[in-house]
N, C-alpha and C positions, 0 to 999 in steps of 0.2 A: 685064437690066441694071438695076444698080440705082441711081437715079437722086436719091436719099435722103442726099445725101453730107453729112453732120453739117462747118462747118467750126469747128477750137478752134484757140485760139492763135493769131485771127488779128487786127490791131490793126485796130480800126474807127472811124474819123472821120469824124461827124457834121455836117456844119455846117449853122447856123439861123442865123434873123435875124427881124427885124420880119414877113416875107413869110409864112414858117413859121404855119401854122398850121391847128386843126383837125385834121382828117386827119392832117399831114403833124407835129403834134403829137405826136397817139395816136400814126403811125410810129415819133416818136424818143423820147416814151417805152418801149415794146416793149422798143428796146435795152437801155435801163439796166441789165437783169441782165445781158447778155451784159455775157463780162470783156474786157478791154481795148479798150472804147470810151470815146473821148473827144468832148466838146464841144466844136465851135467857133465862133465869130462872136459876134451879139449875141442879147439876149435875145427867145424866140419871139415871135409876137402873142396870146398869152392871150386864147385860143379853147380852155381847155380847161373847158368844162362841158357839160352837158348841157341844153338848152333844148326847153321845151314850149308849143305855142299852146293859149289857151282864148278861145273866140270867148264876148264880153260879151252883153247882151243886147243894147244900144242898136248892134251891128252891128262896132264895134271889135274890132280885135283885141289881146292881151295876150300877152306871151310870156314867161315866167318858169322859171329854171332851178331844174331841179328835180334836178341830182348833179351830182357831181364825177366826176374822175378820180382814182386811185391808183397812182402807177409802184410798181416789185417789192422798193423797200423803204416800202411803203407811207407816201409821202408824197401827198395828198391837194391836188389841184390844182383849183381853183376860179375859174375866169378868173385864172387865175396864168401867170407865163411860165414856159418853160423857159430855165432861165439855162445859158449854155456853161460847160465847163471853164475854157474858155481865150476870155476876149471879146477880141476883136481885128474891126480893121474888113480882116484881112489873112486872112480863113478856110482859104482854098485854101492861103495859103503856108506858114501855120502848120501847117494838117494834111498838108498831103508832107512838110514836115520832122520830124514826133512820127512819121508811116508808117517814112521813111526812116531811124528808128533805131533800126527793128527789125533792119536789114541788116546 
């Protein structure tokens, strides 16, 4: 069985908000080269960089980012957000109704 099932054509709705992020960032970047996914809500929490600790001498610690991210048309996110398609404080309603008119 193969378990591998590529799916195309099929519409993807995202939605973010202030909560989004990090992780859940990298997540909805990924999508952006898939085709027909859209944004929804507000913008992510700009959590996307990469951050590194260097312990000082005097016993502190320092934490400074040292990369960015790139979504698949290489635009370069650096504590940036991810902004929706579509900003609405109505995310859920917005994206059934852009799904349901694939139908």
């Amino acid at each position: 069985m193969n378990h591998n099932i590529k799916l195309t054509n099929v519409p993807v709705a995202v939605i973010i908000n202030k909560q989004t992020g990090s992780s859940g960032e990298l997540t909805a970047l990924a999508l952006k080269k898939v085709s027909k996914v859209k944004y929804f809500g507000q913008n992510s929490a700009s959590f996307t960089s990469v951050n590194r600790s260097f312990s000082l001498y005097t016993g502190t610690t320092m934490y400074l980012t040292t990369a960015g991210v790139k979504d698949s048309k290489n635009k370069l996110y650096v504590n940036d957000p991810i902004v929706p398609d579509i900003q609405t404080n109505d995310s859920y309603g917005q994206a059934k109704k852009w799904i349901d008119s694939f139908n």
